[in-house]
C-alpha positions as CSV (number, residue, x, y, z in Angstrom):
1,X,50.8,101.6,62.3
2,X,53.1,103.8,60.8
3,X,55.9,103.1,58.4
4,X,59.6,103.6,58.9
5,X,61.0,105.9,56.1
6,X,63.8,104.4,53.5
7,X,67.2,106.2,55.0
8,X,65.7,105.1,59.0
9,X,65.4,101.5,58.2
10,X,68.7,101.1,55.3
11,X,70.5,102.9,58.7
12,X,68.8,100.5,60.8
13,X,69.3,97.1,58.7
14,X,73.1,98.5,57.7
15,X,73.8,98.9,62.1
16,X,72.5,95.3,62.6
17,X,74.4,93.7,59.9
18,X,77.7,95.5,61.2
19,X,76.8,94.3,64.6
20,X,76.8,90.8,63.2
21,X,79.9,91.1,60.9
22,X,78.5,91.2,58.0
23,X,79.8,93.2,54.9
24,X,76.9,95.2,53.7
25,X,77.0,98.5,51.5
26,X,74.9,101.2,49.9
27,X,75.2,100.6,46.1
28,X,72.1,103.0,45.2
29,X,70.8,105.2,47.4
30,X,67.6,106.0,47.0
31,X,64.8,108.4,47.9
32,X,64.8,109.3,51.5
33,X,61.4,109.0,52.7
34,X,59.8,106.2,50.0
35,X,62.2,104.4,47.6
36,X,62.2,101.2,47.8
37,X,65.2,98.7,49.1
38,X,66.3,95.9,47.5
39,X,69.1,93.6,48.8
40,X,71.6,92.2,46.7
41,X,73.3,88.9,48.8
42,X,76.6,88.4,47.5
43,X,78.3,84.8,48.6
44,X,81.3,85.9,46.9
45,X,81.5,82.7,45.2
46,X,80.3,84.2,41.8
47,X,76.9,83.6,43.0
48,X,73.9,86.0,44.4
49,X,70.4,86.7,45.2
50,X,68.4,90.0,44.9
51,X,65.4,90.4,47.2
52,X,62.7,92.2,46.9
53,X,59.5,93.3,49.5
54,X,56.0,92.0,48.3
55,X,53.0,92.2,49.6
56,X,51.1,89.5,51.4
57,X,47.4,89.7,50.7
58,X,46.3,86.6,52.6
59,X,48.6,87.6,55.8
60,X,48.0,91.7,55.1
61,X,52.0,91.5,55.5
62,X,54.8,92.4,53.3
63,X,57.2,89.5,52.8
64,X,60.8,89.5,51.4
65,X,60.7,87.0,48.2
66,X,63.8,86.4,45.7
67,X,63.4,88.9,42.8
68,X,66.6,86.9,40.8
69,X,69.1,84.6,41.7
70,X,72.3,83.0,40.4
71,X,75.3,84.0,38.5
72,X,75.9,86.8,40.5
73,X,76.3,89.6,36.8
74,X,72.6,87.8,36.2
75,X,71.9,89.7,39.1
76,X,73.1,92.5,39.2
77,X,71.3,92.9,35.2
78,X,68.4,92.2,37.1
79,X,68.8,95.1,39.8
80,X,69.8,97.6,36.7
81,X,66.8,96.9,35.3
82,X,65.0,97.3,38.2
83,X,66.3,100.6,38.6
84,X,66.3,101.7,35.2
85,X,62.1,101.9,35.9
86,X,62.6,103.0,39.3
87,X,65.2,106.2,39.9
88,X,63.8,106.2,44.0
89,X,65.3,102.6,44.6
90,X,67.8,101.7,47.1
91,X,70.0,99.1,46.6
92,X,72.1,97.8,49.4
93,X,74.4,95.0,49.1
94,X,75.4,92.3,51.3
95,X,78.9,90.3,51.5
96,X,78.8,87.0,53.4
97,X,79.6,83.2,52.2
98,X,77.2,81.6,54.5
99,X,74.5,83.3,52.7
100,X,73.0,85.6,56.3
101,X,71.2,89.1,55.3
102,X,69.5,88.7,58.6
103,X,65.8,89.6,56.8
104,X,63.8,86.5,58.4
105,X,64.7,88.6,61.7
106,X,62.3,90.3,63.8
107,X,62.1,93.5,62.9
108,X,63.3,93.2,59.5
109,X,60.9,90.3,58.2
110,X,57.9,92.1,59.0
C-alpha cells in the first residue's frame, strides 16, 4: 500500500479539523513528500501534548504515541529540539480545550 505524501495528508488532517471546528495551524512546514508531522495539542489552559508517529512492530502499524506533555513551553522545548535534528519536520498545531486532535479517527489513526 502506498503512502500519502506530507503536504496531502497535513491538507487532509488540517480540512477535517476545520470541518470539526477545531483551531489547527501549520507552525513548521516541512518537506513536501517525507517530513515528518508532529502535532502539538494546545488546551489553551497553559497545558499541551506533542505527538509523535511510531511504529508498531507487533501490529506492523504506525501508532500516534505522546512524544511530551505538560506545561505547554515544556513542549514546545520539546518540538524545538525535535526539529533542531530534523530540518524536514512538520509541525502542526492544534487549539481546542476539550483536548480533540481527531488522530484515533479512521483514517488518521492508521
Amino acid at each position: 500500500m502506498a503512502r500519502l505524501t506530507a503536504d496531502v495528508w497535513v491538507s487532509a488532517y488540517l480540512t477535517r479539523l476545520r470541518l470539526a471546528d477545531i483551531p489547527v495551524f501549520v507552525v513548521k512546514k516541512g518537506d513536501l513528500t517525507a517530513g515528518a508531522v508532529m502535532i502539538k495539542l494546545n488546551t489553551l489552559d497553559g497545558k499541551a501534548k506533542a505527538f509523535q508517529r511510531e511504529f508498531n512492530l507487533m501490529e506492523d502499524r504506525r501508532d500516534w504515541a505522546v512524544l511530551s506533555e505538560g506545561d505547554e513551553r515544556d513542549v514546545d522545548a520539546a518540538l524545538m529540539k525535535q526539529r533542531s535534528f530534523d530540518p524536514d519536520l512538520w509541525i502542526i498545531e492544534v487549539e481546542d480545550r476539550l483536548g480533540r486532535t481527531l488522530l484515533d479517527e479512521p483514517g488518521l489513526s492508521d
